[in-house]
N, C-alpha and C positions, 0 to 999 in steps of 0.2 A: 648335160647338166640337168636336163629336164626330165629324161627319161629316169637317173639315179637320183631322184628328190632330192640335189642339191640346190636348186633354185627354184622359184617358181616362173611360170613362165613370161612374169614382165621382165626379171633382170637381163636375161637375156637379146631381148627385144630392146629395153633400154639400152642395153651395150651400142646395140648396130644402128640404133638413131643417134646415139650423140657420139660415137667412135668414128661413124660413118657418115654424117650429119645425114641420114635417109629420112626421109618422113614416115615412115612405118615402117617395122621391124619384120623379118621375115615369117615369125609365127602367128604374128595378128595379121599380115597378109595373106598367108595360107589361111588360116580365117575368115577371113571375108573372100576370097575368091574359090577358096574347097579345095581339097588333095587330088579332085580329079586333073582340074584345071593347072594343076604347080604340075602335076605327075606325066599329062599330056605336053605342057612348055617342055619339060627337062626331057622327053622322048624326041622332042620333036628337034630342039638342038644338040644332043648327040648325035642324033643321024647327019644334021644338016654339018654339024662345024668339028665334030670329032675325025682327028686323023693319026692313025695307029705310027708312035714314032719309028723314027728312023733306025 
């Protein structure tokens, strides 16, 4: 939605707080934490919790 200038990037964000009751939406959390830090979590549990199905 963000990338095709359908939304800007609160509606989004407000979706996953009040859809999701989260206290912060996933885009203002990569925000304040950086793409390295989301990019390093999301490597780090594929390796650990990914298992190629049956």
């Amino acid at each position: 939605m963000v990338e095709q200038d359908v939304a800007p990037t609160a509606d989004p964000d407000s979706a996953i707080v009040h859809g999701y009751r989260q206290r912060v939406g996933s885009l203002r959390l990569t925000g304040m934490v950086g793409l390295n830090a989301r990019l390093a979590i999301e490597q780090y549990l594929r390796q650990t919790l990914w298992r190629t199905p049956i």
